[in-house]
C-alpha positions as a Markdown table, in Angstrom:
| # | Residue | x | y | z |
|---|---|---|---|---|
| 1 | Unk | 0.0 | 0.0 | 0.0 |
| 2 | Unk | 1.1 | 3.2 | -0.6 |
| 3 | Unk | 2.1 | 5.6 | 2.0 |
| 4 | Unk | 0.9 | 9.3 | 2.2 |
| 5 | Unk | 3.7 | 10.8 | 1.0 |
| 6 | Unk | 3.5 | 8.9 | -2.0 |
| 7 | Unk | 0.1 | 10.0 | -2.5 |
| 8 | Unk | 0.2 | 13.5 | -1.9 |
| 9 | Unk | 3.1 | 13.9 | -4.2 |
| 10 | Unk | 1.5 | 11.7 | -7.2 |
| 11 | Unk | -1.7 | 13.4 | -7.1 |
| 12 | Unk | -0.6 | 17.2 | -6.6 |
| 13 | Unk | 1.6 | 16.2 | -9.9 |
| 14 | Unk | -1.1 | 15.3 | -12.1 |
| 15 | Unk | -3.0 | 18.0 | -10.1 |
| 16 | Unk | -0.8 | 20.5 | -11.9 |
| 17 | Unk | -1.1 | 18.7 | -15.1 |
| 18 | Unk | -4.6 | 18.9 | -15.3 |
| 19 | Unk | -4.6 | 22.4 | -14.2 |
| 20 | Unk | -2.3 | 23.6 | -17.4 |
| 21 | Unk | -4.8 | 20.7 | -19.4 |
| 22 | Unk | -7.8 | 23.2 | -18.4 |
| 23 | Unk | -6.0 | 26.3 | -19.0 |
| 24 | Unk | -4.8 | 25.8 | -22.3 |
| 25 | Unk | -7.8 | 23.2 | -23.6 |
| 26 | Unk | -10.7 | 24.8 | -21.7 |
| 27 | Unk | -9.3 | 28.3 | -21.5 |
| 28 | Unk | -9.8 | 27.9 | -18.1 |
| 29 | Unk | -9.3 | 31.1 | -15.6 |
| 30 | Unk | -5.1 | 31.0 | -14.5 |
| 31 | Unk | -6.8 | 31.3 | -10.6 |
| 32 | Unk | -9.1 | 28.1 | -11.3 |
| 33 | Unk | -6.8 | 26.4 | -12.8 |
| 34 | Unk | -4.4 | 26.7 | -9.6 |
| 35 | Unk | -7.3 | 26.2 | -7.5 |
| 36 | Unk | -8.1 | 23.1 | -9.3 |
| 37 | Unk | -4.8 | 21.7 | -9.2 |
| 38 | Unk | -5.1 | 21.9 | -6.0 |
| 39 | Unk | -8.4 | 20.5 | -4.9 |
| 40 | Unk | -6.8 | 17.4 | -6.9 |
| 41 | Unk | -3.4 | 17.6 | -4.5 |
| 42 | Unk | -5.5 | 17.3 | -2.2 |
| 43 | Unk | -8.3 | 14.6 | -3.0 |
| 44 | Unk | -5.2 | 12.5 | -2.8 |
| 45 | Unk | -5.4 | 12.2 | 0.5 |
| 46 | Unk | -9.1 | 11.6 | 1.4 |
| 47 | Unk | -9.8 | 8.1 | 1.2 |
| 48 | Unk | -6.4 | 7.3 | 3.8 |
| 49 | Unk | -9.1 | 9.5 | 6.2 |
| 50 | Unk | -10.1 | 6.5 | 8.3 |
| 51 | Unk | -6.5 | 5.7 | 8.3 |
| 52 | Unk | -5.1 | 4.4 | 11.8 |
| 53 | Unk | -2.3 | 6.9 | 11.4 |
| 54 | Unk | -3.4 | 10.5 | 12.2 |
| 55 | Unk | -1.6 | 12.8 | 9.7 |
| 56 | Unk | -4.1 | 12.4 | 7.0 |
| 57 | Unk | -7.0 | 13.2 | 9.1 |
| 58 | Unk | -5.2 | 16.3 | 10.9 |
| 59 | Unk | -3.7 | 17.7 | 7.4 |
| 60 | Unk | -7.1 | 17.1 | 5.3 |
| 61 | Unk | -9.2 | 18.4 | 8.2 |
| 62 | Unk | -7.3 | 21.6 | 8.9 |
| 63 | Unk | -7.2 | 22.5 | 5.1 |
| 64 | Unk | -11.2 | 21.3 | 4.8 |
| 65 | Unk | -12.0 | 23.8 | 7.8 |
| 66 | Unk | -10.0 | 26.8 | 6.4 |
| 67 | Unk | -11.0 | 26.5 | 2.6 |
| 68 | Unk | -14.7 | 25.2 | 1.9 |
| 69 | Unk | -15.8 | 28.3 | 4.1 |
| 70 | Unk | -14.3 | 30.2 | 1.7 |
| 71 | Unk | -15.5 | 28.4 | -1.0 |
| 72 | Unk | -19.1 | 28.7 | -0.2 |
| 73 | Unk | -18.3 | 32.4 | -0.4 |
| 74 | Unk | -20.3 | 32.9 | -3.6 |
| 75 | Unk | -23.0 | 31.0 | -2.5 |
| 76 | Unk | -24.1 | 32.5 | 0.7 |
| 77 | Unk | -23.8 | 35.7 | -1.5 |
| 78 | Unk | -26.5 | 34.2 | -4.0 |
| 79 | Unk | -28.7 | 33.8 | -1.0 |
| 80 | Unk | -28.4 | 37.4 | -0.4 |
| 81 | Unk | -26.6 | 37.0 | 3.3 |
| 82 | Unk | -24.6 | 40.3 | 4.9 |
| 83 | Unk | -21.4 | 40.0 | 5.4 |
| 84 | Unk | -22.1 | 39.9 | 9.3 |
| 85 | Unk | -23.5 | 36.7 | 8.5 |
| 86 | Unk | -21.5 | 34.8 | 6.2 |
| 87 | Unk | -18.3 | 35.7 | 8.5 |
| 88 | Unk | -20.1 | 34.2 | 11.5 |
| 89 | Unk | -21.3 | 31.3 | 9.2 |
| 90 | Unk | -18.2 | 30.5 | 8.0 |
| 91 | Unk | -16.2 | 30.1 | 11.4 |
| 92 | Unk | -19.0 | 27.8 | 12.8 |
| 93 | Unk | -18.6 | 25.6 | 9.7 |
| 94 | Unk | -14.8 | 25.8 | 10.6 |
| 95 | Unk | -15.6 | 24.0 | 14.1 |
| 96 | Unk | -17.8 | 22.2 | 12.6 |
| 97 | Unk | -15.6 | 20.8 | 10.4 |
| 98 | Unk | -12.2 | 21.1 | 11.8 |
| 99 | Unk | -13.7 | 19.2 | 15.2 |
| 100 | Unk | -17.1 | 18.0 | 14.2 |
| 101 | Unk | -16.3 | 15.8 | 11.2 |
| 102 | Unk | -13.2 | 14.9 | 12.3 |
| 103 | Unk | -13.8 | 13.2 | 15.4 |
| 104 | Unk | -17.1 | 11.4 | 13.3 |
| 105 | Unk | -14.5 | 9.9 | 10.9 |
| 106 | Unk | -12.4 | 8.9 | 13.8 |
| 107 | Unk | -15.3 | 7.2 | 15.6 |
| 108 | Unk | -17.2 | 5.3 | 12.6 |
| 109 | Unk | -14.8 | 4.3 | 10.0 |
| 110 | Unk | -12.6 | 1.7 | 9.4 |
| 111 | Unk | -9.3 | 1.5 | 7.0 |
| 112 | Unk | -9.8 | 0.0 | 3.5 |
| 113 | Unk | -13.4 | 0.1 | 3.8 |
| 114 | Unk | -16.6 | 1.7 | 1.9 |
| 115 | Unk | -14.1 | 4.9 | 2.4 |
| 116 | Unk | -12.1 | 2.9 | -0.4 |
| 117 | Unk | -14.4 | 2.8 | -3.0 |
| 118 | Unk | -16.1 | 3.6 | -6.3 |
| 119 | Unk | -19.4 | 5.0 | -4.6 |
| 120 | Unk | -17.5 | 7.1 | -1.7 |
| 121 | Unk | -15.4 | 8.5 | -5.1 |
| 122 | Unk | -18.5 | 9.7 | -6.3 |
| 123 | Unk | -19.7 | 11.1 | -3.3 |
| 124 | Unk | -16.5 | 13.7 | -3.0 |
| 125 | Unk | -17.2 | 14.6 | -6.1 |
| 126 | Unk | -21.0 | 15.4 | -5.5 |
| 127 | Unk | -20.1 | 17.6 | -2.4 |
| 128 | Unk | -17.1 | 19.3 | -4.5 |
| 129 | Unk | -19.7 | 20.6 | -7.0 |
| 130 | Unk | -22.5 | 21.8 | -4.1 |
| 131 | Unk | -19.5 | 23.7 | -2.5 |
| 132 | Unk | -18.1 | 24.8 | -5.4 |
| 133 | Unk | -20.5 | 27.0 | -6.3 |
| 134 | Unk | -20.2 | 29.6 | -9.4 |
| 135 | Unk | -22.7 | 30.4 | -12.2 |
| 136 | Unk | -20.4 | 28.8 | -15.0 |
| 137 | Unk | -21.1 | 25.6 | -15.1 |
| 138 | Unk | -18.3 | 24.8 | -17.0 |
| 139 | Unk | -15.7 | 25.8 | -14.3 |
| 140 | Unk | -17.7 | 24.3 | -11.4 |
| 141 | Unk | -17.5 | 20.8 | -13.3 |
| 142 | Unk | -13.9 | 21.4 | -14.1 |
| 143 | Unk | -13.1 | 21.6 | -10.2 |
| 144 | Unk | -15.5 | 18.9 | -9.3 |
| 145 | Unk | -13.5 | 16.4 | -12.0 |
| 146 | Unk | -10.2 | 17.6 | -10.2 |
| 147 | Unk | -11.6 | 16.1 | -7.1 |
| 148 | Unk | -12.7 | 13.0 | -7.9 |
| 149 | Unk | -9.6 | 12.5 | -10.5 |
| 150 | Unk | -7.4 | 13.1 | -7.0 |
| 151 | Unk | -9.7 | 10.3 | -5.0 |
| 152 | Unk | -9.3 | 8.2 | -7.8 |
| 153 | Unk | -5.3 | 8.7 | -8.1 |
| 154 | Unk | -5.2 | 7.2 | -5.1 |
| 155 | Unk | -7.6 | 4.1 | -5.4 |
| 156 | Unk | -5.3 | 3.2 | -8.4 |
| 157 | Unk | -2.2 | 3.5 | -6.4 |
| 158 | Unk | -3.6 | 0.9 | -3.7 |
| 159 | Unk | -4.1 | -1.0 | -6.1 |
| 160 | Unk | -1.0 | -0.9 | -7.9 |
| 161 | Unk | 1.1 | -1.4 | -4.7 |
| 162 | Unk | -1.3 | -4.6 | -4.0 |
| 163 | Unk | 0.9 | -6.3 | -6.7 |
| 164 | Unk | 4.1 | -8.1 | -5.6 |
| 165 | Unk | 6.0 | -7.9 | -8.9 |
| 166 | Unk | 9.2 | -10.0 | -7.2 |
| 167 | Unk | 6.9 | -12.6 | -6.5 |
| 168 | Unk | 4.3 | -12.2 | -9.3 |
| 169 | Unk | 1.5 | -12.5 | -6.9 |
| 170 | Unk | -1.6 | -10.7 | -6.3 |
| 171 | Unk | -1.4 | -9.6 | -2.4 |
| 172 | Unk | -4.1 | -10.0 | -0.3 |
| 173 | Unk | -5.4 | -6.3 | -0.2 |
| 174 | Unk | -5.8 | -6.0 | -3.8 |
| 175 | Unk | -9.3 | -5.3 | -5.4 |
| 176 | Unk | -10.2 | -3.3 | -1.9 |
| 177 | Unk | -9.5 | 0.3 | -3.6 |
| 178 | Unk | -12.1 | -0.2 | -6.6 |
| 179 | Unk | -14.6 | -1.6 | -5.2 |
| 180 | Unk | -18.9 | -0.6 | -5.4 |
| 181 | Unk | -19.4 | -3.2 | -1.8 |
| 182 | Unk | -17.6 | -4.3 | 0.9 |
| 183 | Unk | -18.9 | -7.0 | 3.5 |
| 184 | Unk | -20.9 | -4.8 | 5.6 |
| 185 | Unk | -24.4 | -4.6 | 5.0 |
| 186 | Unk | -24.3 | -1.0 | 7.4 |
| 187 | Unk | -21.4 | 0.4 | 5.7 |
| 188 | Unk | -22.9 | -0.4 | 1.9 |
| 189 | Unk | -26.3 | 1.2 | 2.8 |
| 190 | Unk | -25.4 | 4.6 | 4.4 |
| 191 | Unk | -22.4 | 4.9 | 1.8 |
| 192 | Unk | -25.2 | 4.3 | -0.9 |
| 193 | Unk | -27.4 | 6.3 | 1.1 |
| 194 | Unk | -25.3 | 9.3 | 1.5 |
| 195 | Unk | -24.7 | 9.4 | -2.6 |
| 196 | Unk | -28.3 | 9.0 | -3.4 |
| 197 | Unk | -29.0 | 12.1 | -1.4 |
| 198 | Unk | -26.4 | 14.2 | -2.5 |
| 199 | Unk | -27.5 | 13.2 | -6.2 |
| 200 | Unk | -30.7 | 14.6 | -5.3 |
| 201 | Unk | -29.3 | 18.2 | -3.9 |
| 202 | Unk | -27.6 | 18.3 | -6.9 |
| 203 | Unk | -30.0 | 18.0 | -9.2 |
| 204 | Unk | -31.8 | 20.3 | -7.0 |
| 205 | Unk | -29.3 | 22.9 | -7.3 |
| 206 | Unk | -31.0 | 26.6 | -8.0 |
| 207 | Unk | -27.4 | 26.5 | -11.2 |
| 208 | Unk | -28.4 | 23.1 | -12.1 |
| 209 | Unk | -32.8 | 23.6 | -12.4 |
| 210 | Unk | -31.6 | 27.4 | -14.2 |
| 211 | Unk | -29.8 | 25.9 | -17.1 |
| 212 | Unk | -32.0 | 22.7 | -17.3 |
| 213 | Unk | -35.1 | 24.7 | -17.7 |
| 214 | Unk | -36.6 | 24.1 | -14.4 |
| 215 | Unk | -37.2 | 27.4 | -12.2 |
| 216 | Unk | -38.7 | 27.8 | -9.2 |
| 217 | Unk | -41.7 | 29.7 | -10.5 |
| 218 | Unk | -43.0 | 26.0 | -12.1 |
| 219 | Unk | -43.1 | 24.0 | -8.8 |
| 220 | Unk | -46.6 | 24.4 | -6.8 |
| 221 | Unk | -45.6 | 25.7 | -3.2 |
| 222 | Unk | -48.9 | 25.3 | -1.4 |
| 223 | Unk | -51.3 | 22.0 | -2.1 |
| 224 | Unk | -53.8 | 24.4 | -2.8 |
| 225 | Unk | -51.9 | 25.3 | -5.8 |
| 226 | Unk | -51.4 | 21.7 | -6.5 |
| 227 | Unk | -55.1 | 20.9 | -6.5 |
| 228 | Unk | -55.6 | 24.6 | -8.4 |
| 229 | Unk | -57.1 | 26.5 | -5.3 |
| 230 | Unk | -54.5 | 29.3 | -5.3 |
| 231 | Unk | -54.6 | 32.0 | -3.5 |
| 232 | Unk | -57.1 | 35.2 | -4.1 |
| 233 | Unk | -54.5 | 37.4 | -5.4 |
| 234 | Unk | -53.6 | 34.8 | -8.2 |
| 235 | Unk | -57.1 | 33.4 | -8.7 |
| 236 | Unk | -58.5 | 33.1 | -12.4 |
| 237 | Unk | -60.7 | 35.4 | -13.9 |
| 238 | Unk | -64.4 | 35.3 | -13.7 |
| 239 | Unk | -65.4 | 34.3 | -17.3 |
| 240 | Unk | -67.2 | 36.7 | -19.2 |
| 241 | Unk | -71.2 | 35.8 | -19.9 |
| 242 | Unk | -71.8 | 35.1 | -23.5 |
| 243 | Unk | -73.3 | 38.6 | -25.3 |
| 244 | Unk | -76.7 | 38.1 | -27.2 |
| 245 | Unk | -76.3 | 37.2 | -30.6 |
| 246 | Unk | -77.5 | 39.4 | -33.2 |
| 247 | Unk | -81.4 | 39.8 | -33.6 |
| 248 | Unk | -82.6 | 38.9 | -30.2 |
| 249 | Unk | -83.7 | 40.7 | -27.4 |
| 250 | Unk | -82.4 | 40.9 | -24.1 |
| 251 | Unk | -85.7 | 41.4 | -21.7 |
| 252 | Unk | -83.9 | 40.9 | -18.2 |
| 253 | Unk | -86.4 | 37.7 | -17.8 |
| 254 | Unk | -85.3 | 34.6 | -17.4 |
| 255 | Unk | -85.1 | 31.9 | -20.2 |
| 256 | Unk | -87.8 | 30.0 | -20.9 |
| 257 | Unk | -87.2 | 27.4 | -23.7 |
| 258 | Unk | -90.3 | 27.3 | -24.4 |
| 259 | Unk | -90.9 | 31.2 | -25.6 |
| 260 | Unk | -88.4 | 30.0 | -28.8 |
| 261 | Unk | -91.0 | 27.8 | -29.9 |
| 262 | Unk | -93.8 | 29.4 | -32.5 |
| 263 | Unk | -97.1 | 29.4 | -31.5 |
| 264 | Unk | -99.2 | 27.2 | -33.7 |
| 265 | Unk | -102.5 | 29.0 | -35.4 |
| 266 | Unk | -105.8 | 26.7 | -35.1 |
């Protein structure tokens, strides 16, 4: 298995590669670029978080708490948020984060499990594009693929030191990197769990609904507008009564069928 500083140092390399590949193919920003080569340095690291050893926990955690605040940046100022507010939010998600999560990870996972895998791959990259936030969609997949590119640099190198070329022998932790399952039923749902609803905020995603053609103003917000009560103020007009047609009198009395019918002369 590989250690970290093998990992870190493979994956902030092709980080920088695929940072110059977005500049000069995508015309990619020269600050997302960096950014994004970064974000893949760093995804490097992620799945050795339920590593025994503490350094990957204490250096992925203290660069988590100081950068997604800063990331979400754009997206607290979408919601229209002061800047009181998005300073005090931003150091309780540092706590949060830089005690909170940590000591979850500590608690409830184990190495080379479901943290090792296809699935938890997917789900870094699903909570790289919610934090990411920007209204180019372009650049906020570009930095979501750097994440998940970093996660998956480092599945493949598990499983490239899991081969005992001396010996030509498969060792006994290869095939736990790239996996979908492990042999926990509890770990397999709540990792499947966890990407299932992050799919859904994604989709759900004000960017996402805006360039997919579905806006807010198309979803019913009250049952009544479901079931086309509505409110007053958006009630539909009162149709019009039918005018008379041409030729016939308008008495004020009420219809009788029976006045259209000619009287028959005996």
């Amino acid at each position: 298995m590989a250690d970290f500083k093998t990992h870190i140092t493979t994956s902030s390399a092709v980080g920088v590669g695929y940072g110059l590949a977005g500049h000069f193919l995508l015309d990619a920003p020269i600050p997302s670029c960096i950014l994004s080569a970064g974000l893949c340095g760093l995804a490097g690291i992620l799945p050795d978080l339920d590593s025994d050893t503490g350094v990957p926990i204490r250096e992925t955690m203290a660069f988590a708490s100081a950068v997604v605040p800063m990331l979400m940046i754009d997206r607290f100022q979408t919601m229209g948020w002061p800047h009181e507010t998005i300073v005090m939010v931003g150091g309780v998600m540092y706590l949060v984060i830089r005690f909170g999560v940590a000591n979850l990870v500590k608690r409830y996972t184990v190495h080379r499990g479901m943290w090792h895998s296809l699935p938890a791959a997917a789900i870094f990259g699903l909570l790289a594009f919610l934090i990411c936030s920007c209204q180019d969609m372009t650049l906020r997949l570009f930095k979501t693929g750097a994440v998940v590119l970093g996660f998956l640099i480092h599945l493949g190198l598990d499983e490239l030191w899991a081969v005992d070329l001396k010996r030509l022998r498969f060792k006994k932790s290869f095939g736990t990197a790239f996996k979908l399952w492990g042999n926990k039923r509890w770990a397999n749902f709540s990792v499947y769990a966890k990407l299932g609803l992050l799919t859904l905020l994604a989709f759900g995603d004000p960017i996402m609904m805006d360039r997919f053609g579905g806006h807010a103003h198309d979803v019913p917000h009250l049952a009544s507008d479901m079931f086309g009560g509505g409110s007053p103020d958006t009630a539909a007009p009162t149709a019009e009564p039918p005018a008379p047609e041409a030729g016939l009198e308008t008495t004020g009395k009420p219809f009788d069928p029976w006045d259209a019918i000619p009287t028959i002369q005996r």
